[in-house]
C-alpha positions, 0 to 999 in steps of 0.5 A: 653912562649918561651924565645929566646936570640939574638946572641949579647946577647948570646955572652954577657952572655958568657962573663959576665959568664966567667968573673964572675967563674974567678973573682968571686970565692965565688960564681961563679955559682951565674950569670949563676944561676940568668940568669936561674932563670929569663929566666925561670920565664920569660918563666911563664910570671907570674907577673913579676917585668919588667921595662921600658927601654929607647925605647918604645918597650923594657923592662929590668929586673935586676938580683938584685945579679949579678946586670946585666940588661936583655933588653928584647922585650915582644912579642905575642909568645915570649920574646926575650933577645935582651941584657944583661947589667952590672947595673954599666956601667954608660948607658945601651945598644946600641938598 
C-alpha cells in the first residue's frame, strides 16, 4: 500500500525532527526512526493497532516512544499521513 504525507504534515514532521536532534541528544535519531518504522508498517497494513480519532473518516496511530500522534485517512489505494501531533499538547489537530 502507498503511503503519502500531505504537505502539513511533511512540514510538522520536519519540525518535530529538528527539535527533537536538538533537544534531545540521547536519542536524537529516535523520532525520524519511529516515523520510519510506523510509515512502513503502515505500507504492509498488517494488523495495525490504528485508533479512532474525533472525525469519522480519521484514524491515528501513536509513535508509543516520541509519543506523537499520526492522523492518518485509510483509503482504497493508499494511506495518507494527513497530521503528526505531539500526544502532549492537550488536543490534537485541526482536521
Amino acid at each position: 500500500m502507498k503511503v503519502e504525507l500531505s504537505a502539513e504534515a511533511q512540514a510538522q514532521v520536519d519540525r518535530i525532527d529538528e527539535w527533537w536532534r536538538e533537544n534531545r541528544l540521547a536519542v536524537p535519531e529516535l523520532f525520524a526512526e519511529e516515523l520510519e518504522a510506523a510509515l512502513s508498517t503502515l505500507a504492509e497494513m498488517s494488523a495495525v493497532a490504528v485508533h479512532y480519532a474525533p472525525k469519522p473518516i480519521v484514524r491515528r496511530l501513536l509513535l508509543r516512544r516520541s509519543h506523537h500522534h499520526l492522523y492518518i485517512i485509510d483509503e482504497a489505494e493508499r494511506v495518507y499521513v494527513i497530521a503528526v501531533w505531539s500526544a502532549y499538547r492537550g488536543r490534537g489537530p485541526r482536521l
